[in-house]
C-alpha positions in Angstrom: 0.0 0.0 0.0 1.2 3.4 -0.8 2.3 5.5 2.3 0.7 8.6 1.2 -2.0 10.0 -1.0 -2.0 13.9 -1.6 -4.6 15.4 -3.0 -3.8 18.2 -6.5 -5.7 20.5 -8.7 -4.5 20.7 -11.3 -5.3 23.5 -13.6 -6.8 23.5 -16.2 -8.6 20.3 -15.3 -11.1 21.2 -13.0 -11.1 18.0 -11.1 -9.1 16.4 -8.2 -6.3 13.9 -9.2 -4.5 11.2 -7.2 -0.9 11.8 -7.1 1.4 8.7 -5.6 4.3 9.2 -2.7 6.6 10.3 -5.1 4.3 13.2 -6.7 3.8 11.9 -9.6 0.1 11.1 -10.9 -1.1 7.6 -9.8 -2.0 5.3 -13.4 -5.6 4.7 -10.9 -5.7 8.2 -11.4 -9.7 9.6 -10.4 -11.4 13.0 -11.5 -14.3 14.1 -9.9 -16.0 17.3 -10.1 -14.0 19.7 -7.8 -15.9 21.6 -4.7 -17.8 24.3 -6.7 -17.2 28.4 -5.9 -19.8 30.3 -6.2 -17.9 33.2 -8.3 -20.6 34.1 -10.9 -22.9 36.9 -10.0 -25.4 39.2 -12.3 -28.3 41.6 -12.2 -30.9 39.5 -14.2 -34.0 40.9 -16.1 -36.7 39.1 -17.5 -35.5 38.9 -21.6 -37.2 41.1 -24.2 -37.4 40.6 -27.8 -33.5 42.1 -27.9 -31.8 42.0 -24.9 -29.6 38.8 -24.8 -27.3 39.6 -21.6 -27.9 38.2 -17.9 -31.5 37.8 -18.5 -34.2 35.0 -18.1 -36.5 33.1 -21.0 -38.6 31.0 -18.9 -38.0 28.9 -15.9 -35.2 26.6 -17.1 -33.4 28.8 -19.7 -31.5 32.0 -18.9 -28.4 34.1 -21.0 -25.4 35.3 -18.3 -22.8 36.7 -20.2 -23.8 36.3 -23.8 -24.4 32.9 -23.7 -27.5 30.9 -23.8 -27.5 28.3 -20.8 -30.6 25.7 -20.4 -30.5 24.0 -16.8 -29.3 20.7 -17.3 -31.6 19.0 -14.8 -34.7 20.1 -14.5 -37.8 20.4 -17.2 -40.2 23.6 -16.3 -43.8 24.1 -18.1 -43.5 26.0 -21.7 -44.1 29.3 -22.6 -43.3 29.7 -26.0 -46.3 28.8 -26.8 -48.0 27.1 -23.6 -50.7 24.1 -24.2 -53.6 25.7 -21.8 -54.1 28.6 -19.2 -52.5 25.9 -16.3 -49.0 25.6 -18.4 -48.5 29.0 -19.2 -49.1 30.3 -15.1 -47.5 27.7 -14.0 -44.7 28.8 -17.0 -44.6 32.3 -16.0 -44.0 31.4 -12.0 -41.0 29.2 -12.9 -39.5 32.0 -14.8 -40.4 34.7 -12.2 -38.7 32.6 -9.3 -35.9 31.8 -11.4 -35.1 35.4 -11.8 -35.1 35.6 -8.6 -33.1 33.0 -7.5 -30.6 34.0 -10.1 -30.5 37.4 -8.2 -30.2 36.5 -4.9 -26.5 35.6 -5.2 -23.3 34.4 -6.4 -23.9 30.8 -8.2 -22.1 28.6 -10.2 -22.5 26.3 -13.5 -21.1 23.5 -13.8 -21.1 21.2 -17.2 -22.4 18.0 -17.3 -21.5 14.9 -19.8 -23.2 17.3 -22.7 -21.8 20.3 -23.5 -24.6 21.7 -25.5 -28.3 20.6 -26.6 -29.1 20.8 -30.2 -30.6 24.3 -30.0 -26.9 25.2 -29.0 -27.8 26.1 -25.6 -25.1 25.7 -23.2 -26.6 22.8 -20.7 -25.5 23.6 -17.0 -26.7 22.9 -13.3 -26.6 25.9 -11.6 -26.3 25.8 -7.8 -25.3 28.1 -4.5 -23.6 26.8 -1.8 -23.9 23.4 -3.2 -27.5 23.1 -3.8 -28.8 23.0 -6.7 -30.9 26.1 -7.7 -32.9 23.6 -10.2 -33.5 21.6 -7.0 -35.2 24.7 -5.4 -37.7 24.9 -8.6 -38.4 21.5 -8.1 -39.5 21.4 -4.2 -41.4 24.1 -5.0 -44.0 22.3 -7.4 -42.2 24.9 -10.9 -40.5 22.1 -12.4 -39.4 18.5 -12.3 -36.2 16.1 -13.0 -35.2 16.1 -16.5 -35.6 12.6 -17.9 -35.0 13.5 -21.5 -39.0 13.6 -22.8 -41.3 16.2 -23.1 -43.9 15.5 -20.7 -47.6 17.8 -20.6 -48.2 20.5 -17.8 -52.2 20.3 -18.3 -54.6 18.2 -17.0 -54.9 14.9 -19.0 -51.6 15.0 -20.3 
């Protein structure tokens, strides 16, 4: 057995690595997603038909910083266009708490196994303090886990 295991980051990597006595990188060798900082921060409106910075879509789609991030985990009712008068209330208090969860404080996004969907949206979870913010939506009845299929928000569906 090895006499000592010290834990690295190495940059560039975002991960933790093994490294063996002698400091160099064990061939076991294990990422794993590194303790998130929450460094990112914005004020965050609700998106209008041109602006495109730190602002919200609907209640699982947001821009921050010029890019277009969907949250990875969690599927919240349509808006664009809803299926009946439930969906699209439902719809609009997603979005409305997601702006305000956005504005509450520093977050992070961290990337999953996909990079992007095919609508080139950058899929993310987004959390504080280790809790995911998608999470939050979903105790609170605005969305549910993502299981990869569009599933109806009325009655009957």
């Amino acid at each position: 057995m090895r006499t000592a295991l010290v834990w690295a980051v190495v940059s560039g990597a975002a991960g933790w690595l093994y490294l063996n006595h002698n400091g160099h990188f064990d061939s076991a060798a294990v990422f794993a997603t590194a303790p998130a900082q929450d460094s990112l921060s914005g004020s965050f409106v609700l998106c209008g038909d041109s602006h495109r910075t730190n602002c919200v879509v609907d209640g699982d789609t947001f821009w921050f910083e010029g890019e277009k991030i969907r949250i990875a985990d969690i599927d919240t009712p349509e808006l664009s266009p809803p299926r009946c008068e439930a969906e699209r209330l439902k719809g609009e208090a997603a979005k409305s708490r997601l702006l305000s969860l956005l504005n509450a404080g520093n977050f992070s996004l961290a990337a999953g196994f996909r990079d992007e969907d095919k609508y080139g949206r950058k899929l993310r979870t987004v959390s504080r303090a280790g809790n995911s913010l998608g999470d939050v939506l979903i105790e609170e009845g605005l969305a549910r886990l993502w299981d990869g299929a569009r599933q109806g928000w009325c009655q009957g569906q």
